[in-house]
N, C-alpha and C positions, 0 to 999 in steps of 0.2 A: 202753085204749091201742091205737091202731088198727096194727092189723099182727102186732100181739105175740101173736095167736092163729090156729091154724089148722087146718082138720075134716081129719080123714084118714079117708079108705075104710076099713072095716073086711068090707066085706062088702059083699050086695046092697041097697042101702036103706040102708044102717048107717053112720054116721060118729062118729067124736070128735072133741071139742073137746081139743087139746093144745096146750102152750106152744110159739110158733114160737122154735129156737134157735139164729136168728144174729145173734149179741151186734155183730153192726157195724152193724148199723140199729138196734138199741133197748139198752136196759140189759138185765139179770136182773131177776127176780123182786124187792119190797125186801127188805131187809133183816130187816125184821119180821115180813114175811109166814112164819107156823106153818104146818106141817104137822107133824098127830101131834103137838103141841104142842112141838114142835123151830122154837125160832127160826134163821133163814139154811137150813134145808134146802132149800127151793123154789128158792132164790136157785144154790147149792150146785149143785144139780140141772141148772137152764137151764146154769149151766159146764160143768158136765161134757158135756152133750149137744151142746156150741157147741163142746168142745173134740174131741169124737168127730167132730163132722161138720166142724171145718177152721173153726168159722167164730168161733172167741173173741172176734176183734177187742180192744180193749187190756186184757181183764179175763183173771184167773190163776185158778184153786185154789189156789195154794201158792207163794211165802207168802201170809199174810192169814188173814182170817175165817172162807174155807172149809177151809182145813189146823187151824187152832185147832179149829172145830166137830167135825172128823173124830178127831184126836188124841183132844180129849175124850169124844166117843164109842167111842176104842178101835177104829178101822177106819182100818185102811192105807187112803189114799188108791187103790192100784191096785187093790184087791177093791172100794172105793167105784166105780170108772171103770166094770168088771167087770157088776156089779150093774146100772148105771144102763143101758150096756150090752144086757143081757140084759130088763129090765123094759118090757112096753108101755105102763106108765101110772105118777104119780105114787104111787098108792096101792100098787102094785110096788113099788118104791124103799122107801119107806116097812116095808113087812109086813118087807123083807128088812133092813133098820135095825134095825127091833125084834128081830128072828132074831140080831141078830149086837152088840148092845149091850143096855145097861141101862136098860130105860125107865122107873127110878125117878132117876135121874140127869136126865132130859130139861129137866124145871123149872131146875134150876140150872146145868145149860148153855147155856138160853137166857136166864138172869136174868146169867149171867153175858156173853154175845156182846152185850144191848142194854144194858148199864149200859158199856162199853168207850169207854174215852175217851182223850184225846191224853192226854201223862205231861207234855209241852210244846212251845212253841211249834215248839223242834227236832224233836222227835219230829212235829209235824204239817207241819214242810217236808220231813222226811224220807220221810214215807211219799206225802205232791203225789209229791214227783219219784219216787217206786216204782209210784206209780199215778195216772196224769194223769186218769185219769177224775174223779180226786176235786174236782180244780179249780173 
């Protein structure tokens, strides 16, 4: 996805590849994409960093996917912001996940976020107009 990554300095010589996070020129992360084998983390992650840096464009945390993901991990969303925050890398986020939930839980939180599906036709004009991205 051209644009959706970008090196940063870390030193002399030294750079990372990190997710660029402003959500107004591309999407997040999908949906499916695991980290730690937590489905919607990565995704989870690019919002919060798009909503730290100003630049969400029409995507949330809460409600949705990523407030449900968090709930059932057991982590306020503001200690999630907090954390993402303070981490320089995905694998930050992550160790601090594991630090602060269950990671025998993981499997069926993500068995649970990709089986989710409309309840009905209403429910999926309800949630177009809460989130046009989805259109």
């Amino acid at each position: 996805m051209a644009g959706y990554f970008e090196e940063v300095a870390e030193g002399p010589g030294m750079t990372t590849t990190i997710p660029d996070f402003d959500l107004r020129a591309h999407p997040p992360r999908p949906s499916r994409e695991k980290l730690g084998g937590i489905s919607f983390l990565p995704r989870t992650i690019d919002k919060v960093r798009a909503k730290l840096a100003g630049t969400m464009g029409p995507f949330k945390i809460g409600p949705g996917m990523s407030k449900i993901l968090l709930d059932d991990l057991g982590i306020p969303e503001t200690d999630f912001i907090a954390a993402v925050r303070d981490a320089k890398s995905d694998e930050d986020v992550l160790a601090w996940v594991r630090a602060h939930s269950d990671p025998a839980q993981y499997d069926a939180i993500s068995e649970k976020l990709e089986n989710r599906t409309f309840r009905s036709t209403a429910h999926r004009a309800e949630m177009e107009s809460r989130y046009p991205v989805m259109r």
